[in-house]
C-alpha positions as a printed Julia matrix, in Angstrom:
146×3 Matrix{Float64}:
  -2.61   22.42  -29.74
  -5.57   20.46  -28.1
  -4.86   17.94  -29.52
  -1.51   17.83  -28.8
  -2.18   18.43  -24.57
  -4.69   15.7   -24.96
  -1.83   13.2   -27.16
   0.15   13.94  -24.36
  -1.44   13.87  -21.02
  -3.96   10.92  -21.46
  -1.04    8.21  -21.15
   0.57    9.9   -18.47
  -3.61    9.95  -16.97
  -3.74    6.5   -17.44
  -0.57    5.87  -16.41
  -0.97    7.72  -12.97
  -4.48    5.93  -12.28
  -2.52    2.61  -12.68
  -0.31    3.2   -10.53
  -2.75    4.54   -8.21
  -4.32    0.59   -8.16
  -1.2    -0.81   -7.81
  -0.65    0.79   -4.79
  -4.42    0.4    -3.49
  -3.98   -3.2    -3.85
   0.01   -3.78   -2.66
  -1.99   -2.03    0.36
  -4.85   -4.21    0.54
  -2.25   -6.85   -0.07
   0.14   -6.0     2.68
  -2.73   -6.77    4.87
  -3.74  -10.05    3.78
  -0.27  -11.63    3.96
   0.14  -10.24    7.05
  -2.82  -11.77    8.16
  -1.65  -15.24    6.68
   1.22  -15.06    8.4
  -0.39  -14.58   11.83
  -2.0   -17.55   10.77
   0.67  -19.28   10.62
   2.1   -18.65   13.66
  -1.08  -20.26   15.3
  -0.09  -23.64   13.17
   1.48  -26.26   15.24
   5.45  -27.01   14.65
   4.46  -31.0    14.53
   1.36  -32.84   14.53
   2.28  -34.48   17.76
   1.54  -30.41   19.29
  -2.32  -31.3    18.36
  -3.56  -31.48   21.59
  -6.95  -30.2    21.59
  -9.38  -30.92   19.04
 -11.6   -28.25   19.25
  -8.9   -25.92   20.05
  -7.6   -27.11   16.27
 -10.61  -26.94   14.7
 -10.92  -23.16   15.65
  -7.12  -22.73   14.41
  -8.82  -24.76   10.97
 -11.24  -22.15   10.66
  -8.74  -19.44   11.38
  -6.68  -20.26    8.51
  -9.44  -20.81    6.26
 -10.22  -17.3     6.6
  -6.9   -15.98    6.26
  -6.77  -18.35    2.7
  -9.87  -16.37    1.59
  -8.57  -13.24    2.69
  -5.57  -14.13    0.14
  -7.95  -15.09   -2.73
 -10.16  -11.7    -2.21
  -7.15   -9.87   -2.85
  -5.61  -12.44   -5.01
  -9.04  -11.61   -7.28
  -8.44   -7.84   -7.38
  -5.28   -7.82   -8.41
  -4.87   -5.64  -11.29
  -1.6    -7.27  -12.61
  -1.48  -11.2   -13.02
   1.98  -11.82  -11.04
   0.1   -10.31   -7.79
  -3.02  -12.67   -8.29
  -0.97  -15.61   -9.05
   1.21  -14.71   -6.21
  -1.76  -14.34   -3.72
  -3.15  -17.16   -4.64
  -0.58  -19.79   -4.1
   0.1   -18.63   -0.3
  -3.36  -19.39   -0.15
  -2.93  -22.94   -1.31
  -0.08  -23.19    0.25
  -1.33  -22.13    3.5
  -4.47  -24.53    3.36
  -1.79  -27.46    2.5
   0.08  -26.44    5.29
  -3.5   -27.05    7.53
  -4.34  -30.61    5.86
  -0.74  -31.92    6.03
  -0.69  -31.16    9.51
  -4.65  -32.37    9.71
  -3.53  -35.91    7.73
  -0.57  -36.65   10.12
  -3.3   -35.54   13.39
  -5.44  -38.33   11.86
  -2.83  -40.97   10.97
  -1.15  -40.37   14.48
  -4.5   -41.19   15.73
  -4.26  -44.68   13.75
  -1.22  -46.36   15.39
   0.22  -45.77   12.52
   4.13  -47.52   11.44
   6.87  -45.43   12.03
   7.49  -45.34    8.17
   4.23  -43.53    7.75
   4.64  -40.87   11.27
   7.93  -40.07    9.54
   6.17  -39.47    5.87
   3.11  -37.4     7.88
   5.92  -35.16    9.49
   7.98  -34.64    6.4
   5.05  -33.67    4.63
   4.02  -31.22    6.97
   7.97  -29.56    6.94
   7.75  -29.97    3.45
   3.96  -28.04    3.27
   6.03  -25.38    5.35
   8.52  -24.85    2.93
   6.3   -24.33    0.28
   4.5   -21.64    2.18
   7.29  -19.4     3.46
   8.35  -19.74   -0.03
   4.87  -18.54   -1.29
   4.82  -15.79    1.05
   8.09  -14.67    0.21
   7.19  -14.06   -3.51
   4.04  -12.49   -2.33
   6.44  -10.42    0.07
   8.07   -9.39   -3.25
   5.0    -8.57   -5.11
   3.82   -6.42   -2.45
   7.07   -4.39   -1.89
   7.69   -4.32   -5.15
   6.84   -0.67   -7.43
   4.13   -2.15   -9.78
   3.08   -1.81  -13.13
């Protein structure tokens, strides 16, 4: 009969403490992306809105942080889909920062036409990749784990 309550209720133990994680980290989680997003919001539309170079060097160091927040979570995840997911809004979010650093500097350049046009699509393109990362973290997060 021991043996049977033990069969029984260890899986359903491990079970519970599983989900218990899960939902310890989609917490954890919630908070980085939040944080990235914030972030985000301080990221200029267009190079051309980089005024201030110490201003966007502070905004640099800003999103840096936020990107580690991401992989610190992105570390603890106890499921690979959350880590993976985590970790590419923090790549993309760091893209977003050099695109928009790269056209700053080629703006600065006198650059052709040709290459302000590539700087700025790469920067809407860098944007597109992270509201699509944090959408699939978004997911992760909300979603009922393991």
């Amino acid at each position: 009969m021991l043996v049977l309550a033990l069969a029984l209720g260890l899986p359903l133990l491990s079970r519970r403490r599983r989900e218990q994680r899960w939902r310890g980290w989609q917490r954890q989680a919630r908070t980085a992306l939040d944080t990235g997003r914030l972030t985000e919001r301080l990221l200029p539309v267009s190079a051309v809105e980089i005024n201030d170079t110490e201003g966007w060097r502070t905004t640099g160091a800003q999103v840096e942080q936020a990107a580690r927040g991401l992989d610190t979570v992105a570390d603890s995840a106890p499921k690979p889909v959350g880590a993976s997911a985590a970790h590419q809004a923090a790549r993309d979010l760091r893209n977003l920062s050099l695109a928009l650093e790269s056209a700053r500097v080629a703006r600065a350049q006198t650059p052709s036409t040709v290459d302000l046009a590539a700087a700025e699509t790469a920067c809407q393109d860098r944007r597109l990749d992270l509201d699509a990362a944090f959408s699939q973290l978004e997911g992760v997060v909300a979603g009922t784990g393991p």
